[in-house]
Residue frames relative to the residue before (quaternion, step in Angstrom):
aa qw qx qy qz dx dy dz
X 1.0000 0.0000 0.0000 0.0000 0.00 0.00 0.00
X 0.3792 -0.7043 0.5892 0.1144 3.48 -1.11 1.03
X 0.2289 -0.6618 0.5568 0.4468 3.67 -1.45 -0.09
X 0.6049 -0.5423 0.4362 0.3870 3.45 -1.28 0.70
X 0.4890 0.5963 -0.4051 0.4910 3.91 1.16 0.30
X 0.2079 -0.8030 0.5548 0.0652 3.89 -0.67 1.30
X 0.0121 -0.8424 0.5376 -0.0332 3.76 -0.16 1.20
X 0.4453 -0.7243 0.4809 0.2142 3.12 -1.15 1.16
X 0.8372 0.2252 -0.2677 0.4204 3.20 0.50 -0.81
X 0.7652 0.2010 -0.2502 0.5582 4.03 0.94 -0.14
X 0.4667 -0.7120 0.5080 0.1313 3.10 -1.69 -0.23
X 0.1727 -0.7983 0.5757 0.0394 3.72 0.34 1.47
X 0.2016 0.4707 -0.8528 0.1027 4.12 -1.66 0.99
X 0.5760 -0.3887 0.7190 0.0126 2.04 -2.30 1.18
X 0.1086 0.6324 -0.7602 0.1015 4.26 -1.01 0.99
X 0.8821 -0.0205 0.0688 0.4656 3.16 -0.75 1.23
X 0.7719 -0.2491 0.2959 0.5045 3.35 -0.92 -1.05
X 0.4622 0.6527 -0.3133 0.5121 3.78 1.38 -0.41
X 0.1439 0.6332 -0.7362 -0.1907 3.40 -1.53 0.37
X 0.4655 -0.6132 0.6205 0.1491 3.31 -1.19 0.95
X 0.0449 0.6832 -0.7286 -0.0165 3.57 -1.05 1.06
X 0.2700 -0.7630 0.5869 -0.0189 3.12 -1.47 1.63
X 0.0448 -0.7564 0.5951 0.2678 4.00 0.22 0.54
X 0.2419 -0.8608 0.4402 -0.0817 3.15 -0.70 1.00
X 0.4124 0.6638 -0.3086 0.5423 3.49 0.96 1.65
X 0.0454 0.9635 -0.2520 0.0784 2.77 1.55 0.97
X 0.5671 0.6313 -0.1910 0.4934 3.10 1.74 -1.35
X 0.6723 0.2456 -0.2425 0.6549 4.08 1.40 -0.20
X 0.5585 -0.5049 0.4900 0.4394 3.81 0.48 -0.03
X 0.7951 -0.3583 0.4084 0.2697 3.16 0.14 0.75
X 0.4845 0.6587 -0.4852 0.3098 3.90 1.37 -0.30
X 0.3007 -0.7466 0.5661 0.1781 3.45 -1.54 0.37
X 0.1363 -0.7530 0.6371 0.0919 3.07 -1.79 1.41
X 0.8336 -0.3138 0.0700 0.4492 3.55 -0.80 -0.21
X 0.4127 0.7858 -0.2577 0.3817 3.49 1.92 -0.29
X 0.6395 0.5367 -0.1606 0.5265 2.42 1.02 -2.14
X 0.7080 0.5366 -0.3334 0.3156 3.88 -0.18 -1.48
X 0.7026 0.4873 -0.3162 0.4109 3.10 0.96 -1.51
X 0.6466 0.6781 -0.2471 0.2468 3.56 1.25 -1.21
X 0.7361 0.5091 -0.2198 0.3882 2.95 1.26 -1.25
X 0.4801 0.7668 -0.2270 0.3605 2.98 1.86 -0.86
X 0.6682 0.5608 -0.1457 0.4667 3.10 0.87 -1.37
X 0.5950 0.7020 -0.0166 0.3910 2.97 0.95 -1.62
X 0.6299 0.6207 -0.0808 0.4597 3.37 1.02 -1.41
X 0.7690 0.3363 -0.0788 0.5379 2.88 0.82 -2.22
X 0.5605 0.6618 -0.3631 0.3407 3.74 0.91 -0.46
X 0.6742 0.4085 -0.2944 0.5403 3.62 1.01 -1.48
X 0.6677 0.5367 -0.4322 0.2815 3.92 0.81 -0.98
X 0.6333 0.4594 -0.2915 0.5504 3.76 1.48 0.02
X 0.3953 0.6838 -0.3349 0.5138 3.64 0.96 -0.10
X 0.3747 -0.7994 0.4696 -0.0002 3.36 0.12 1.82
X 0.7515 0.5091 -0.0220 0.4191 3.09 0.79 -1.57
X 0.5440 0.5093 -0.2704 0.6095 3.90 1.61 -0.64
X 0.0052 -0.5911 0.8030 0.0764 3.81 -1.19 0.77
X 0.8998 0.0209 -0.0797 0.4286 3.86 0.22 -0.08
X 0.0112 -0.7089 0.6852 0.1668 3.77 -1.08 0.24
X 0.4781 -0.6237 0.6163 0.0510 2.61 -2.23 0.26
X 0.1994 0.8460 -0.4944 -0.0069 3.60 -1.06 0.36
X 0.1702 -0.8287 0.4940 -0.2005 3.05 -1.06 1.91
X 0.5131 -0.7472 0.3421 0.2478 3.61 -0.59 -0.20
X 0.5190 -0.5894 0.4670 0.4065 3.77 -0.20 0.21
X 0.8584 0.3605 -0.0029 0.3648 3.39 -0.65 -0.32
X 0.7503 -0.3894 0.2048 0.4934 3.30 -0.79 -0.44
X 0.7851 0.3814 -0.0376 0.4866 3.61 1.28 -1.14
X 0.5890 -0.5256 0.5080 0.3446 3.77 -1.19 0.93
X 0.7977 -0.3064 0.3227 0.4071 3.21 0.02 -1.70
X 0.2803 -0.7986 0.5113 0.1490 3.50 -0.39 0.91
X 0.3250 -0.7460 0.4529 0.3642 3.68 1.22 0.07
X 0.8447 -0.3694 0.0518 0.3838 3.23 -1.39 0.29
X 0.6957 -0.5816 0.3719 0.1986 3.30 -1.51 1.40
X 0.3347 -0.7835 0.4546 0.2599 4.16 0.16 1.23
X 0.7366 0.4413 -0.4073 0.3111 3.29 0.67 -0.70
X 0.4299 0.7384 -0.2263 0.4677 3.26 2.09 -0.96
X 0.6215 0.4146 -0.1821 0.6393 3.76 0.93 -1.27
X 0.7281 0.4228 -0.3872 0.3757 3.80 0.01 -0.63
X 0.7108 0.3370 -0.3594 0.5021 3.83 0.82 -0.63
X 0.5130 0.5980 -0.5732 0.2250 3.65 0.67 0.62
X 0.4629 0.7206 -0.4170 0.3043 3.24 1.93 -0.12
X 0.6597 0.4582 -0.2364 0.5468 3.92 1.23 -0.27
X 0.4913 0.6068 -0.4041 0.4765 3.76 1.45 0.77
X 0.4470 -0.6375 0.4949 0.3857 3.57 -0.39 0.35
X 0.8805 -0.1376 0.3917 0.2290 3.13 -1.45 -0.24
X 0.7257 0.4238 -0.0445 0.5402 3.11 0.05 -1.86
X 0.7644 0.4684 -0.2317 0.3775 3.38 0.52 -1.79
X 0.6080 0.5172 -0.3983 0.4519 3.46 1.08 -0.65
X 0.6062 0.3911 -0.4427 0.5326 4.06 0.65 -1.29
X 0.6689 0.3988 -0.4820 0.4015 4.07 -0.47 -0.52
X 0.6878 0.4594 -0.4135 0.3806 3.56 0.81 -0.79
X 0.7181 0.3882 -0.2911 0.4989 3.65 0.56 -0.85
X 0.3761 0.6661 -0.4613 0.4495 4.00 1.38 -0.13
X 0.7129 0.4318 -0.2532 0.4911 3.76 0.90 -1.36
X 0.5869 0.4742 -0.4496 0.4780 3.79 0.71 -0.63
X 0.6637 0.3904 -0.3365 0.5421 3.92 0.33 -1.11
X 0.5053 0.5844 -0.4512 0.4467 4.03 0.23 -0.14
X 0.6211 0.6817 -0.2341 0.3079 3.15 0.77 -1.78
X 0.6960 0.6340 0.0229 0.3364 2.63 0.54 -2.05
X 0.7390 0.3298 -0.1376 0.5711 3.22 0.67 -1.40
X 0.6640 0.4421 -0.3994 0.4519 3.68 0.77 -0.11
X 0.5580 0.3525 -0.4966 0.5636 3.73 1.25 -0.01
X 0.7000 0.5896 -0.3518 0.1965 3.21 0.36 -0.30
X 0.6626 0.4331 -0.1953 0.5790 3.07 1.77 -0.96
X 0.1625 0.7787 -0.5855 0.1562 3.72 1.29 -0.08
X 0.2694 -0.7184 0.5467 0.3353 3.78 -1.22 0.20
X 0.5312 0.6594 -0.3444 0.4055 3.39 1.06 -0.37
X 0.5051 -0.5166 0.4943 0.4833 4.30 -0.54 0.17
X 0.0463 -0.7978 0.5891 0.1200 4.13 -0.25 0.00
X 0.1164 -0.7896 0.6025 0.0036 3.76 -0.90 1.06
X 0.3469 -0.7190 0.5892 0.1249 2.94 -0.75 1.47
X 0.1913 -0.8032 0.5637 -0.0219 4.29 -0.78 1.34
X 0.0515 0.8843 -0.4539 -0.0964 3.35 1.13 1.34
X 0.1615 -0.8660 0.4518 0.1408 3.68 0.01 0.79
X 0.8300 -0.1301 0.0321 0.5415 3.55 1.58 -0.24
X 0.8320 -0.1734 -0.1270 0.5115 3.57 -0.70 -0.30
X 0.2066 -0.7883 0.5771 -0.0528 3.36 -0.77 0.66
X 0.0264 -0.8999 0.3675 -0.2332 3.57 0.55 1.69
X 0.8847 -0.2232 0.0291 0.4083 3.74 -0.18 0.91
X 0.8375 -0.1050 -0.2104 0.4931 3.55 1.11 -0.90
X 0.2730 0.6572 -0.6141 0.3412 3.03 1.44 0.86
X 0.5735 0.6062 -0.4485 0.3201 3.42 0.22 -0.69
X 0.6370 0.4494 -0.4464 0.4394 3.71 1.06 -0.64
X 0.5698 0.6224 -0.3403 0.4149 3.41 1.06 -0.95
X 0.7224 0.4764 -0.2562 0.4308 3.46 0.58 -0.33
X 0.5716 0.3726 -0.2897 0.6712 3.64 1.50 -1.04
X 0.5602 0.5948 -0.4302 0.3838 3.76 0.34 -0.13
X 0.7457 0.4038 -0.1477 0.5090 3.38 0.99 -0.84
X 0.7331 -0.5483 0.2009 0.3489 3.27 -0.96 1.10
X 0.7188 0.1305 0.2278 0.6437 3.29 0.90 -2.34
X 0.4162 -0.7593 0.4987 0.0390 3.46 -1.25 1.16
X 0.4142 0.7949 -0.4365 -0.0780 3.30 -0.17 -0.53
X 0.1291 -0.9309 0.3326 0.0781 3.52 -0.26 1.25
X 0.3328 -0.6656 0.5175 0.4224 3.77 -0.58 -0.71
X 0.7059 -0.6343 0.2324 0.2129 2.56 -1.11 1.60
X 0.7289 0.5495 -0.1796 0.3668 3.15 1.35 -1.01
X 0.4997 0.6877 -0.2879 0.4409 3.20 1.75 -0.73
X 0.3631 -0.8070 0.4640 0.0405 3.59 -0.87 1.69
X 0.1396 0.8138 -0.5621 0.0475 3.50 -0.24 0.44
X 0.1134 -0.7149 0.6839 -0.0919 3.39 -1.60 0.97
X 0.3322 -0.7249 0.5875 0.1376 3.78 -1.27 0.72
X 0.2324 0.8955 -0.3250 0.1959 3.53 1.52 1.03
X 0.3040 0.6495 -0.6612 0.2203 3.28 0.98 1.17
X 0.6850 0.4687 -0.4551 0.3226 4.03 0.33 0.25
X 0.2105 0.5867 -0.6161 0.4815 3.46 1.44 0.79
X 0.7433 0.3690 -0.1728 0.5306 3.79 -0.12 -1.56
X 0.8511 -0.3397 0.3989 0.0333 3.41 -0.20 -0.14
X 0.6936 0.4550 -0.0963 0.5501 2.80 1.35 -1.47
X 0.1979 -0.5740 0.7542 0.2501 3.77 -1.82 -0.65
X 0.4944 -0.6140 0.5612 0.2522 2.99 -1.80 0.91
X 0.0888 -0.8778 0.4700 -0.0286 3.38 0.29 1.07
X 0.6837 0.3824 -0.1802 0.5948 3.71 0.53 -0.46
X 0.8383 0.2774 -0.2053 0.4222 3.41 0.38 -0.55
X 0.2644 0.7427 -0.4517 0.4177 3.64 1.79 0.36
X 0.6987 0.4069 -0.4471 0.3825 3.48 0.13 -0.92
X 0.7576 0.3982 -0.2771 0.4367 3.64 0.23 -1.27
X 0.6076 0.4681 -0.4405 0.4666 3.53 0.90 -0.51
X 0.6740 0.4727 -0.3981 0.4047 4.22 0.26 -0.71
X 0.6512 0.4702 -0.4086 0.4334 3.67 0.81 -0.86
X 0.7412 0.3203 -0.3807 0.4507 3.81 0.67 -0.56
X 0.8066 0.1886 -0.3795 0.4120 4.00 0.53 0.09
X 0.5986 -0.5680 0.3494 0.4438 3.72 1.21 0.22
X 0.6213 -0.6035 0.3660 0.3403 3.40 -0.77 -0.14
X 0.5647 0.5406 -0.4121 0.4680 3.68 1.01 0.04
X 0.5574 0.5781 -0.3694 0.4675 3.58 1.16 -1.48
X 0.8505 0.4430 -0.1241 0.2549 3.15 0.59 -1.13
X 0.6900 0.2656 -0.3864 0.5514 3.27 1.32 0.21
X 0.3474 0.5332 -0.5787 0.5100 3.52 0.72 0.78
X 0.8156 0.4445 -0.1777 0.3250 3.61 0.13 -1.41
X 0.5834 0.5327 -0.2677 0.5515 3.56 1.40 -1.05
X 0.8422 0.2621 -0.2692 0.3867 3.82 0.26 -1.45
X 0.6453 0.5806 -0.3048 0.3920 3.74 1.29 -0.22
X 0.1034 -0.7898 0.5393 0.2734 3.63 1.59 -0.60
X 0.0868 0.8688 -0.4851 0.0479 3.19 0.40 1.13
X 0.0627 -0.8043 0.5208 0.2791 3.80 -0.52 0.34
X 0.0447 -0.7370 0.6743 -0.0076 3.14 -2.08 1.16
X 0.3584 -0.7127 0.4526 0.3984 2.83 -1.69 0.11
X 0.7699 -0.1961 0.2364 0.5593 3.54 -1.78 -0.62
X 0.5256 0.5479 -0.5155 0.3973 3.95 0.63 -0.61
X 0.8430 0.3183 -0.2541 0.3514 3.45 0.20 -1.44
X 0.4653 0.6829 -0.4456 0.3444 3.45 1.27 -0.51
X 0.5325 0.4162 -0.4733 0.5650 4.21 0.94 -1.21
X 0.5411 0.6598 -0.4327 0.2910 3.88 -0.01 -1.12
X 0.7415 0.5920 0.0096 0.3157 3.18 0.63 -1.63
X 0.1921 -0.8345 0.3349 0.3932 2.94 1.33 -2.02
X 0.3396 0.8480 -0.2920 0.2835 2.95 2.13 0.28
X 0.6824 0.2093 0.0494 0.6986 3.36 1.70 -0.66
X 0.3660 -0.7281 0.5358 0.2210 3.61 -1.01 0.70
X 0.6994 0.0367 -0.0009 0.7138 4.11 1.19 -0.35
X 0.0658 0.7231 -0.6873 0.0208 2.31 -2.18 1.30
X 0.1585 -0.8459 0.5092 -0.0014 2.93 -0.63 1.84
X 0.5119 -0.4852 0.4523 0.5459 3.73 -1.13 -0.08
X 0.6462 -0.4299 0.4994 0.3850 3.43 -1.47 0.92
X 0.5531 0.4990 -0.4622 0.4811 4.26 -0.19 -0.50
X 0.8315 0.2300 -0.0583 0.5023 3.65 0.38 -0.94
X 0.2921 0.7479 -0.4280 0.4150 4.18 1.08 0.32
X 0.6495 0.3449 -0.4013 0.5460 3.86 1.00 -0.34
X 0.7087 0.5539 -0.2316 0.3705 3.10 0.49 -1.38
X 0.4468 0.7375 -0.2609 0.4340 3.88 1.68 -0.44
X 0.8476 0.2584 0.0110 0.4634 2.69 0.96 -2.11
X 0.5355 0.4317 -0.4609 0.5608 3.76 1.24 0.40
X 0.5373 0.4788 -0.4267 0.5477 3.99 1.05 0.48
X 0.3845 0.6286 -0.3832 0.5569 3.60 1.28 0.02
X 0.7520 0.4440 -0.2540 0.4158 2.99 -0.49 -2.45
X 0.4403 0.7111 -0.5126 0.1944 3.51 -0.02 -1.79
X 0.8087 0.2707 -0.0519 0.5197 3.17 -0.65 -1.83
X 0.7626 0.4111 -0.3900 0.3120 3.32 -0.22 -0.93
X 0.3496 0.6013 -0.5989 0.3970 4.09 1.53 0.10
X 0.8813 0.2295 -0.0697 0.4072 3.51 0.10 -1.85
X 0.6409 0.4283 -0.6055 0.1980 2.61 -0.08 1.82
X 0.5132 -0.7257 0.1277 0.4401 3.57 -0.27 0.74
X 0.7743 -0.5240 0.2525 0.2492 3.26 -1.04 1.27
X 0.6459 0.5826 -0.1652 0.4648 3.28 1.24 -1.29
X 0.7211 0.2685 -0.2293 0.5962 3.27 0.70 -1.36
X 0.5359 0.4156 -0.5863 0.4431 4.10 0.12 0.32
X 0.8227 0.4186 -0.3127 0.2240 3.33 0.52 0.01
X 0.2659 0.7844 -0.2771 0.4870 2.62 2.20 0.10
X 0.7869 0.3824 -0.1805 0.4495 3.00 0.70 -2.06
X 0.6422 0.3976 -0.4889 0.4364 3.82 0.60 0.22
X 0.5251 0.5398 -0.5018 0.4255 3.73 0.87 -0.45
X 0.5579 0.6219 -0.3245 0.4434 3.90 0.85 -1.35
X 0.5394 0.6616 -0.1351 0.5031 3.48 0.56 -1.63
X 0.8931 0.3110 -0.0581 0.3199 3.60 0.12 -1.64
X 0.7491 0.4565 -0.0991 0.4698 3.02 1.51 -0.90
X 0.8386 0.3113 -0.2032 0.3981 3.52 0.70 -1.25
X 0.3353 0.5938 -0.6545 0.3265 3.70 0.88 0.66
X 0.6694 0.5432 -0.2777 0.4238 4.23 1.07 -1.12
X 0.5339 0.5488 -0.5118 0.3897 3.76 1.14 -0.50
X 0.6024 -0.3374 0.6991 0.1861 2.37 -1.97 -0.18
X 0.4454 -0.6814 0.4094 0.4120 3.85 -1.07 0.77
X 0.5609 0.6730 -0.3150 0.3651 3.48 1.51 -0.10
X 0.5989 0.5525 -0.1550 0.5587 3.07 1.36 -1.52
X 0.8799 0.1966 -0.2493 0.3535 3.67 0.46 -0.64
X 0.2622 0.6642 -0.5170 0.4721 3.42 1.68 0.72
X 0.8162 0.3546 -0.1658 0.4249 3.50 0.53 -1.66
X 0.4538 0.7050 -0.3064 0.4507 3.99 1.67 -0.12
X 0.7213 0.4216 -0.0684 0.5452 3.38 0.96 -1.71
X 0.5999 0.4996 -0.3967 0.4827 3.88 0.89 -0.62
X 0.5598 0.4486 -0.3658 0.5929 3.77 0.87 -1.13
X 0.7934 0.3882 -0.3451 0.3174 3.32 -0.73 -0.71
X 0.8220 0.1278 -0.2901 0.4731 3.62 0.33 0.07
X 0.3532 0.6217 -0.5264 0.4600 3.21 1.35 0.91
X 0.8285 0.3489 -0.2668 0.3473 2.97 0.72 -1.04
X 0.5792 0.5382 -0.4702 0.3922 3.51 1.55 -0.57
X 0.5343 0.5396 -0.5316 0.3751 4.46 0.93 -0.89
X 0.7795 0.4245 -0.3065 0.3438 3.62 0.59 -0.56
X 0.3641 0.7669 -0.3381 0.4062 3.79 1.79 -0.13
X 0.4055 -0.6948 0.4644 0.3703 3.16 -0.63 1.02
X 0.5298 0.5495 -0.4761 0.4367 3.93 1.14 -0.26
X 0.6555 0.6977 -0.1453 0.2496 3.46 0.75 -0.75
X 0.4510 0.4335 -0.1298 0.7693 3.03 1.88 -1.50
X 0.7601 0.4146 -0.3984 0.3027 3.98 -0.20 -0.74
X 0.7544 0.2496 -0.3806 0.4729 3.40 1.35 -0.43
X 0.3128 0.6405 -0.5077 0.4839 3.48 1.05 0.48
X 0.8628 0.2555 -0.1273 0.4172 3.60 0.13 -0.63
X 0.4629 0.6161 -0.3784 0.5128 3.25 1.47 0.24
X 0.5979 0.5611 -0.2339 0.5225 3.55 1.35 -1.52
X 0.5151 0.4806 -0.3694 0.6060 3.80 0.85 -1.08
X 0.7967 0.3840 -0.2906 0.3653 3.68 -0.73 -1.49
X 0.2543 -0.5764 0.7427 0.2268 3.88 0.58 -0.18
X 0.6414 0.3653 -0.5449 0.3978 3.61 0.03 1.54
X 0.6589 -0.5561 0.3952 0.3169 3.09 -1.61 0.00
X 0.5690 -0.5982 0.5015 0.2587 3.50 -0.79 0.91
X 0.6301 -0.6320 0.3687 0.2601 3.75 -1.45 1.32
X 0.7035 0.4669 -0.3676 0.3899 3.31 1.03 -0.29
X 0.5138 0.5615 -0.4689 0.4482 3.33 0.88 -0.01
X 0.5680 0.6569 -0.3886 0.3079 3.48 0.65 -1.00
């Protein structure tokens, strides 16, 4: 099954309950230009409404995850004003936050190289899981540049030391050092990288959709509260899920020694 959404630059099926995002730009690794940004965007916001999806994926055509942003794509931005440049990099940090806010759990299928802002794309996503062999480096201070947009989602998943070692050194690694790191939650040899990520999915079927999404709002929100704000944050929220009809169903599933409706 396809989505009824036509994407230039990747490629969105539906398997089962699973959509499978494919960036899909092999012929540059998989790097992203404004196509791409807009795509994924869109994308993002599409599976998070997608009744029928309890999880997605996202990998690369070809040999490589992501080569981060397209040079030649970055080089004509030198004949954009000003303005045009903040609105442009406004859409990359959009991006982002729309994989990030996805409602669905979102697995990041690092299948190879995995180059400045792919890396956000990965810390953006819930669960990593890479191949060992697959090479990856935060090398926008080779060029010059700083991973600026994609800092935020990258520091929360390796902390702030990983990250200024890794950001100011453009170090390259591989999927070994990446678990090391915390950049990625498994690393398997590439022969065995599907089979990785349907050991992922697994669990993440039976449970209930709602509350996984809870647990990323939770996650998302109450590191910024206050100790007040997230006393009175966390009471609501599982007030309101014990009283969810998900809630009572797996409540009474646990009682029934049966399986819960969403599995069904």
């Amino acid at each position: 099954m396809t989505s009824g959404t036509e994407f230039e630059t990747l490629k969105l099926s539906v398997e089962g309950k699973v959509a499978v995002c494919t960036l899909n730009r092999p012929e540059v690794r998989n790097a992203f230009n404004a196509q791409m940004i807009r795509d994924i965007t869109i994308m993002a916001k599409e599976v998070s409404e997608m009744p029928e999806v309890r999880v997605m994926v996202l990998t690369g055509a070809g040999s490589a995850f992501s080569a981060g942003a397209d040079l030649n794509w970055m080089k004509s931005m030198k004949d954009f004003s000003y303005e045009e440049n903040v609105k442009d990099a406004l859409a990359l940090a959009d991006c982002m936050h729309a994989l990030y806010t996805c409602r669905k759990p979102t697995i990041a299928k690092v299948n190879g190289a995995t180059i400045g802002g792919g890396n956000g794309l990965v810390c953006a996503c819930d669960i990593a899981v890479a191949a060992e062999e697959a090479i990856f480096s935060l090398s926008e201070v080779k060029l010059g540049l700083v991973p600026a947009t994609i800092a935020p989602y990258v520091i929360r998943r390796i902390g702030e030391s990983n990250a200024r070692y890794l950001m100011l050194t453009g170090h390259r690694f591989n999927g070994v050092e990446a678990l090391k790191y915390g950049l990625v939650h498994f690393a398997v040899p590439l022969s065995e990288l599907d089979e990785a990520v349907n050991k992922v999915i697994e669990p993440l079927l039976t449970s209930g959709p709602e509350a996984m999404w809870m647990v990323k709002e939770l996650i998302r929100h109450t590191p910024r509260m206050s100790e007040a704000e997230v006393r009175e944050y966390t009471a609501k929220m599982i007030a309101d899920l014990r009283c969810s009809e998900e809630g009572q169903e797996g409540i009474s599933a646990f009682l029934e020694k049966r399986k819960p409706n969403w599995i069904m």
